[in-house]
C-alpha positions in Angstrom: 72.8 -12.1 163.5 71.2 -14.3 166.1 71.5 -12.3 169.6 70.6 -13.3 173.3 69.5 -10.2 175.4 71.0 -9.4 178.7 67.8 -7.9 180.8 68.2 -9.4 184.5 65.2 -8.3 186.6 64.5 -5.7 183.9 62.6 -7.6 181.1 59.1 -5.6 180.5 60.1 -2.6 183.5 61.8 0.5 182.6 65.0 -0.3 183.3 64.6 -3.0 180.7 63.4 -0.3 177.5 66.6 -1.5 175.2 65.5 -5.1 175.9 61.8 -4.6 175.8 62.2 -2.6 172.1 64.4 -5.3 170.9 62.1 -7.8 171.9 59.6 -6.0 170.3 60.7 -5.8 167.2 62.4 -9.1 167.2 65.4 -7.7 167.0 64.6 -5.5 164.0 67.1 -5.3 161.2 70.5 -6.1 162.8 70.0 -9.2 164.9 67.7 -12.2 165.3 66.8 -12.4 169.1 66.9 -16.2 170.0 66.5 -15.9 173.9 66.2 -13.3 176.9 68.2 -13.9 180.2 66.2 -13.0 182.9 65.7 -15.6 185.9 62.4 -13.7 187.0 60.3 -14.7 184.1 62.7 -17.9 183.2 60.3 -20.0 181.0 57.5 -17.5 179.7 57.6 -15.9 176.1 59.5 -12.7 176.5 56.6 -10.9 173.9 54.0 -12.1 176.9 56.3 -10.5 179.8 56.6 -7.2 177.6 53.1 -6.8 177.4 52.8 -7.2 173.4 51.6 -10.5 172.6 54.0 -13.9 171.7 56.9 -13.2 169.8 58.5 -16.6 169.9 61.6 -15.9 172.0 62.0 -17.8 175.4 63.0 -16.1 178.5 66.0 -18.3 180.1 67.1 -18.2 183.5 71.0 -17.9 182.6 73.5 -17.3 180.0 74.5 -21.0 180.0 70.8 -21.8 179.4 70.6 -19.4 176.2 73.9 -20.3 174.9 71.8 -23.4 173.7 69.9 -21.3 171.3 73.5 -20.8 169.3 73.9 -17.1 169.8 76.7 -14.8 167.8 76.1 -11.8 169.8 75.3 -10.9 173.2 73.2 -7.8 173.8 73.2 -5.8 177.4 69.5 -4.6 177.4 69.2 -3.8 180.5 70.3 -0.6 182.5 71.6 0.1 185.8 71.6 3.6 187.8 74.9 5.4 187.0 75.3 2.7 184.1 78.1 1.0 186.2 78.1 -2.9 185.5 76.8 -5.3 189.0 79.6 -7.9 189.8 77.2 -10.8 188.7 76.7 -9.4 184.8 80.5 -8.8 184.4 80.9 -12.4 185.3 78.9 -13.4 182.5 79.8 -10.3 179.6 83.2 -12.3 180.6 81.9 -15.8 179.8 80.2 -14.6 176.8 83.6 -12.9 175.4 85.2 -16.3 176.2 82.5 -17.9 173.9 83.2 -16.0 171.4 80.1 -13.6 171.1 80.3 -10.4 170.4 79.2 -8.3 173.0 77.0 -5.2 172.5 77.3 -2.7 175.1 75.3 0.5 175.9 76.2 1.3 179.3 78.4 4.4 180.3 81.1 1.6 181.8 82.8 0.8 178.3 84.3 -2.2 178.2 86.5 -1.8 175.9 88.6 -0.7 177.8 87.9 -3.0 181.1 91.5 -4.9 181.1 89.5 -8.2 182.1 87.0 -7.8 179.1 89.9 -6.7 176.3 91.6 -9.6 177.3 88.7 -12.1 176.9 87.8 -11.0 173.9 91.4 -10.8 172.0 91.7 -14.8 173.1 88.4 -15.4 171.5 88.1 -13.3 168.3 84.9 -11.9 170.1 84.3 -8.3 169.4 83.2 -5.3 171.6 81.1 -2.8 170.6 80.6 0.1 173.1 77.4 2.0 171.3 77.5 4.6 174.0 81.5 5.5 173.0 81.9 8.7 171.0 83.7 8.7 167.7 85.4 11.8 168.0 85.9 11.6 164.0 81.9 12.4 164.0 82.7 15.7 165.7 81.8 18.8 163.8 79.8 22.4 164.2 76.5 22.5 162.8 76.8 24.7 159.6 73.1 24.7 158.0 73.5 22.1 155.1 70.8 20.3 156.8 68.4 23.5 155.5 69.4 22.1 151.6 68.5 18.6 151.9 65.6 17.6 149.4 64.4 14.8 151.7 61.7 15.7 154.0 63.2 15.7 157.9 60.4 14.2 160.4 61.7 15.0 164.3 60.1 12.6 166.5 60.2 14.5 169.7 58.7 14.1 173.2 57.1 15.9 176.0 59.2 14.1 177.9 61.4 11.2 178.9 59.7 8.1 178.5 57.2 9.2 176.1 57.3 6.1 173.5 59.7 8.1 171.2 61.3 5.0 170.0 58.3 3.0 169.6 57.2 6.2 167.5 60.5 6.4 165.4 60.7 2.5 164.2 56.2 2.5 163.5 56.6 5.2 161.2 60.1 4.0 159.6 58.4 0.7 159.1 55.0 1.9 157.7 56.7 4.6 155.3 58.6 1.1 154.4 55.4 -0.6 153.3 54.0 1.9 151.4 56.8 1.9 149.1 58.6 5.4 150.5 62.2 5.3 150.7 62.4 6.1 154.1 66.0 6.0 156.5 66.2 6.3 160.0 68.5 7.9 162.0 68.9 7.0 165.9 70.1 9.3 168.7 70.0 6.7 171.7 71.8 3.3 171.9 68.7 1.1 171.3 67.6 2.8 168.3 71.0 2.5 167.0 71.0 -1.4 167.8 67.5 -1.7 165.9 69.5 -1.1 163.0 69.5 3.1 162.2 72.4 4.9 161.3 73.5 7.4 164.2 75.0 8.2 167.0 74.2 8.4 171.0 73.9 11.7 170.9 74.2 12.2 175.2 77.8 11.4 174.8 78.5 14.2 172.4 80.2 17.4 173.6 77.4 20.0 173.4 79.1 22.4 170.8 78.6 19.0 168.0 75.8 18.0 169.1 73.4 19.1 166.1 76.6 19.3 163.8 76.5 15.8 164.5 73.1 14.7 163.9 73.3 17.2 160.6 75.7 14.9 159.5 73.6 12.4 159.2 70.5 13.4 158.0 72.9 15.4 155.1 73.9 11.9 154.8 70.5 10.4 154.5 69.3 12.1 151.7 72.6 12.0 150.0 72.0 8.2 150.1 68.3 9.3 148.3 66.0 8.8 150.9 62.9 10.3 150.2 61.8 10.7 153.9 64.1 10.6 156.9 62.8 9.8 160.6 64.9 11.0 163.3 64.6 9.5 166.9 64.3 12.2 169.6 65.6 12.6 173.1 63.8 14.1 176.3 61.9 17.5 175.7 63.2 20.8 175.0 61.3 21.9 178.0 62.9 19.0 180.4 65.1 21.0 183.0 67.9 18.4 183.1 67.8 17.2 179.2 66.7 19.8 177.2 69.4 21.0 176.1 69.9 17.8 174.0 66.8 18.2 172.4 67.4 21.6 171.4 71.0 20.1 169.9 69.0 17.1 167.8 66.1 20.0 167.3 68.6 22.0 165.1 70.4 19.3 163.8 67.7 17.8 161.9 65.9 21.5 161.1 62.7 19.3 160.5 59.8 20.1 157.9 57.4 17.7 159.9 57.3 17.1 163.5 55.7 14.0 165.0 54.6 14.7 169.1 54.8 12.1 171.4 52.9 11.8 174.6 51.7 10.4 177.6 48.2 11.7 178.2 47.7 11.8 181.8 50.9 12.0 183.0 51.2 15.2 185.9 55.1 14.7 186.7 58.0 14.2 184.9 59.3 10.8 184.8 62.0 9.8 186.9 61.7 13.2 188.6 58.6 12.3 190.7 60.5 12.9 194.0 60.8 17.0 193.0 57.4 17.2 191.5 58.2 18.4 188.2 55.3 19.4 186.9 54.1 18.6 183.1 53.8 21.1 180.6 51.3 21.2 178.4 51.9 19.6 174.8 51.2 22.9 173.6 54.0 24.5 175.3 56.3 21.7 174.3 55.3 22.1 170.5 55.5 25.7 170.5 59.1 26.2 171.3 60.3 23.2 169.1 58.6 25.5 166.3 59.7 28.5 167.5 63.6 27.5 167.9 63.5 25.2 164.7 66.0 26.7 162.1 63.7 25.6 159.3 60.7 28.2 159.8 57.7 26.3 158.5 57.6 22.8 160.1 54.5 21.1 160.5 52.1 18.9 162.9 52.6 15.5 161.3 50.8 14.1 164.1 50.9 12.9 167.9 52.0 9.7 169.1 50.2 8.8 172.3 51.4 6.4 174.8 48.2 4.9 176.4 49.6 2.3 178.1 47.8 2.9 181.2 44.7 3.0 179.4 42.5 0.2 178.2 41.7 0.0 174.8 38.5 1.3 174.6 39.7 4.2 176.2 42.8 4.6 174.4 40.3 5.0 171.6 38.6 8.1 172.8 41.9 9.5 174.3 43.5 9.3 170.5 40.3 11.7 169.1 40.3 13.8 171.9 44.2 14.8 171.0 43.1 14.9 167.3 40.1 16.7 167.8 42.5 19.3 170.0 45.6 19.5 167.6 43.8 19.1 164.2 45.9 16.6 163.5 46.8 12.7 163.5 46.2 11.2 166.9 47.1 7.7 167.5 49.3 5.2 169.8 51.3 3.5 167.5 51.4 -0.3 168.7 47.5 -0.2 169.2 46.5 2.1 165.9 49.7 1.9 164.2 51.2 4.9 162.2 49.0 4.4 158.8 47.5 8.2 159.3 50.4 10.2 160.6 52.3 8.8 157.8 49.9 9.8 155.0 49.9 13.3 156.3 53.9 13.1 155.8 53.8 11.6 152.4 50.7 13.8 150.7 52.0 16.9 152.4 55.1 19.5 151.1 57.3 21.6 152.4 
C-alpha cells in the first residue's frame, strides 16, 4: 500500500526511529513509502537524511505537497514526549482522514477515539489503526507451550534502549529469507509491527499477559511451519525503568538462540543521561537473560553492534574485538549484514 510518513523535525533523529526504519526498508512488506513530510529536509532523499544511502523517496515540506505522490495511508513516524499529538499534526491526521487515507497511529493518544478524528474518518471511509491499542482478546497467562514448539525461537535482545534491536530483527528475518529458511517474525513495538511482523506492542499489555501474550505468537509461528522464528526485543532486562518488559518477552519466547545487541562505547543509558545510569557490561546483560530463560540451554547466536559513531574502518576492528571476546558472530548489521549470525542459527540445534 503506497504510505506518506508523518516525521516533522524528526526524520533521521531519535525521535524519528519509526520513520527512519520505515524509510529504511522502504516500507518493508506492508506499504510502499512514496514521500516523507518533514519541512526541515523538504527536497533531499529521505535515505540521504537517514544516513543510509538514496532510497528514492522525497522528503516534502507538507502533507498537501505529498498528497501528490497518491498516498492510501498515512503513517505517524514520528514521536513526541508523553506521545500526546502537537496541535499542528492533528490538523493534518484530520486532513488526511478527510482524504480518505488511512491513518496509522502509534502514539499513546489513540485516535480512535478522538471525537474530531472518528468523525473524519466515518465521512470518508478512511480507517484508523491505533498499533499502540491493546486487544484485550490477546490477553492470556503464559502457560509453557512455547517450551514445545519445534521451530527454533531467536530473542533479539538489547543492552539497552536504543541498541539497533529492530535493525537487528528485520537483517536477520530478511537474510534467513534469502537463504531459503522459512523464517516469521514477530514484533513487540509499533514499528516492527508496521514493517509487516505479526505481534503486538507489548508496553501496552498488563504485566501478568505480557509473555502469555508473546507465547501466543511464537506458538502461533510455528504452528503456521516456520522453521525459524525472530522475535523483536524491548529495552534490557537489566534497564531499571523497562526491564521488566524484557523479562515478560524473555519468557514468552523461551528462546534456543539469543542474538545480543549493542552499542560499544556507550557509558550511560540512553535517555537516562541526566541520572548517569551507568552501563552494564554485555556480559552481565547476557547472563541473566540465560539465567531467567525458561528454556535452559539457549545459545550465543551472535552480537549485533551498533557502530554508528564509528567509521568504518573502525567499525571493522570493533566487530572482531566483540567476536574475539564472545566467541561468537560479531557484526553491525547494515555495514556487515547478518550472513554469519544467521549460519550459526541455521547449522546449529537445540
Amino acid at each position: 500500500m503506497p504510505a506518506v510518513v508523518y516525521a516533522p523535525g524528526a526524520l533521521g533523529k531519535g525521535l524519528g526511529k519509526t520513520a527512519n526504519d520505515l524509510v529504511i526498508y522502504k516500507g518493508g512488506e506492508r506499504f510502499e513509502i512514496v514521500a516523507v513530510v518533514d519541512p526541515e529536509n523538504a527536497g533531499r532523499d529521505a535515505g540521504e537524511v537517514v544516513g543510509v544511502g538514496p532510497r528514492g523517496i522525497p522528503v516534502v515540506a507538507s502533507l498537501e505537497d505529498a498528497l501528490r505522490y497518491k498516498p492510501r495511508a498515512f503513517i505517524i513516524g514520528a514521536a513526541t514526549v508523553g506521545g500526546y499529538i502537537p496541535p499542528g499534526w492533528k490538523r493534518d491526521i484530520i486532513r488526511a482522514l478527510e482524504e480518505g487515507l488511512d491513518v496509522y497511529n502509534g502514539l499513546h493518544h489513540f485516535l480512535s477515539e478522538d471525537p474530531e478524528a472518528v468523525e473524519a474518518a466515518k465521512k470518508s471511509g478512511a480507517r484508523i489503526v491505533d498499533v499502540r491499542k491493546p486487544d484485550k482478546s490477546l490477553f492470556r497467562i503464559w502457560d509453557g507451550s512455547v517450551l514445545k514448539t519445534r521451530a527454533k525461537r531467536v530473542l533479539v535482545a538489547g543492552t539497552d534502549c536504543e541498541a539497533g534491536k529492530n535493525i537487528a530483527t528485520m537483517e536477520l528475518y530478511l537474510e534467513l529469507k534469502r537463504r531459503g529458511v522459512k523464517a516469521c517474525m514477530v514484533g513487540t513495538g509499533q514499528t516492527m509491527l508496521l514493517l509487516g511482523a505479526r505481534g503486538a506492542v507489548i508496553d501496552a499489555i498488563p504485566s501478568d499477559f505480557i509473555a502469555g501474550v508473546v507465547e501466543k505468537f511464537v506458538v502461533e509461528a510455528d504452528g503456521d511451519g516456520c522453521e525459524v522464528i525472530v522475535v523483536e526485543g524491548q529495552a534490557a532486562i537489566l534497564h531499571p525503568a523497562y526491564g521488566h518488559v524484557s523479562l515478560g518477552i524473555l519468557r514468552g519466547v523461551s528462546p534456543t538462540h539469543i542474538v545480543l545487541a549493542h552499542v560499544p562505547g556507550r557509558r550511560v543509558r540512553a535517555a537516562f543521561e541526566h541520572l548517569g545510569l551507568p552501563m552494564p557490561e554485555p556480559e552481565e546483560e547476557l547472563e541473566m537473560l540465560m539465567r531467567l530463560n525458561p528454556y535452559p540451554s539457549a545459545r550465543l547466536a551472535g552480537l549485533a553492534l551498533n557502530t554508528s559513531e564509528h567509521y568504518r574502518g573502525k567499525a571493522d576492528e570493533v566487530a572482531k574485538f566483540y567476536e574475539e571476546r564472545f566467541s561468537a558472530p560479531a557484526v553491525d548489521p547494515l555495514i556487515h549484514g547478518m550472513g554469519k549470525v544467521a549460519e550459526r542459527i541455521i547449522s546449529e540445534g537445540f
